[in-house]
C-alpha positions in Angstrom: 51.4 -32.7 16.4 48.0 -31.0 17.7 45.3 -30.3 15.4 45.0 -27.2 13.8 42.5 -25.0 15.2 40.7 -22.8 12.7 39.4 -19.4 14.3 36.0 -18.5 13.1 34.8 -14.7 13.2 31.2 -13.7 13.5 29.1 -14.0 10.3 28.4 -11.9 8.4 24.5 -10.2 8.4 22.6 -11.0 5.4 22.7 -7.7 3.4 18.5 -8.6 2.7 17.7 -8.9 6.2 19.1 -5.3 6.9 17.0 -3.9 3.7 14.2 -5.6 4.8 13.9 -4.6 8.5 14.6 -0.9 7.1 11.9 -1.3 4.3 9.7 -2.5 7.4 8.6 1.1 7.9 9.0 2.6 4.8 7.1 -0.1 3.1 5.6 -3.0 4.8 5.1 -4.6 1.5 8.5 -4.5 0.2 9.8 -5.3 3.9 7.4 -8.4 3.3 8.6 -9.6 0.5 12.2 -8.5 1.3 12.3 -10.3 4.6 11.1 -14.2 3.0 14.0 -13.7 0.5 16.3 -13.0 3.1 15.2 -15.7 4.6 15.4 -17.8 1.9 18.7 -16.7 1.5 20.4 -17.4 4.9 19.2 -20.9 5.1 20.9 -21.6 1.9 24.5 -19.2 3.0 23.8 -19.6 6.7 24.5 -15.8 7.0 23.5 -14.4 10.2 20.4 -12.0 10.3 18.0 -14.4 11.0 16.1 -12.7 13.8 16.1 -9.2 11.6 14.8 -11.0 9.3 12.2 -13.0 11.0 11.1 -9.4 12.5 10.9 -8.0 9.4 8.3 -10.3 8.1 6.3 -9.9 11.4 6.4 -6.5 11.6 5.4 -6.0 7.9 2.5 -8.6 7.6 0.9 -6.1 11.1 1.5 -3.0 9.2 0.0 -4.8 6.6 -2.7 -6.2 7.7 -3.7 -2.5 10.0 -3.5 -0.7 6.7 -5.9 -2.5 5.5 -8.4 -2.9 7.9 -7.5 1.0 8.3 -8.5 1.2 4.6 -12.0 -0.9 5.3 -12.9 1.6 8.0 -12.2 4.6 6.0 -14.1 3.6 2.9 -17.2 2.2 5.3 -17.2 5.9 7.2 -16.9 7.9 3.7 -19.4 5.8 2.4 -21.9 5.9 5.4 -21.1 9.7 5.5 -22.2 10.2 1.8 -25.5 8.1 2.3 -26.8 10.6 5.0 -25.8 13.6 3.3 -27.7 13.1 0.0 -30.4 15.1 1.0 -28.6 18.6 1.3 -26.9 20.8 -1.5 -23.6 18.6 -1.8 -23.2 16.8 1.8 -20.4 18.9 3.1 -20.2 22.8 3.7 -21.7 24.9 6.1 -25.3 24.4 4.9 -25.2 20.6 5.7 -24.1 21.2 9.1 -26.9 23.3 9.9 -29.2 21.7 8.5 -27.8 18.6 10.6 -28.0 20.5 13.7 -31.7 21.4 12.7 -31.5 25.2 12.0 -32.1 25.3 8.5 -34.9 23.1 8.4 -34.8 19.7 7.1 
């Protein structure tokens, strides 16, 4: 008699790995943390969504990390901005850019 031959389908996508590639751009923390789970989670199942999963954690820790150097830049600019202004009425307005420009006076 011949062995019996047992017909595998694909496997199944981690549901985890799909949440976390779509949190991704919604939320690049929650896609962060979403992503290692899922990870976590197909070694232990050996579900498929590996790579979706693996993206998800790449793509979140660079939107991650370019929000916050976005963030740094900001604050240093706003902060540099309000330095120089400190002489006029306020710093912003219509008398602050003249004066800027010169034709107010100093």
């Amino acid at each position: 008699m011949a062995p019996a031959v047992v017909a595998s389908g694909p496997r199944p996508t981690n549901g985890m790995a799909i949440a976390a590639i779509i949190c991704t751009f919604v939320c690049s923390p929650a896609g962060l943390v979403l992503g290692i789970i899922a990870k976590n989670q197909i070694k232990e199942t050996g579900d498929g969504g590996e790579g979706l999963a693996s993206a998800a954690i790449i793509v979140s820790s660079i939107f991650l990390a370019l929000s916050i150097i976005f963030v740094i830049v900001f604050v240093a600019i706003f902060a540099v901005a309000v330095s120089h202004s400190s002489g006029t009425s306020g710093g912003f307005g219509p008398g602050a850019v003249l004066s800027a420009r010169g034709v107010l006076g100093p």
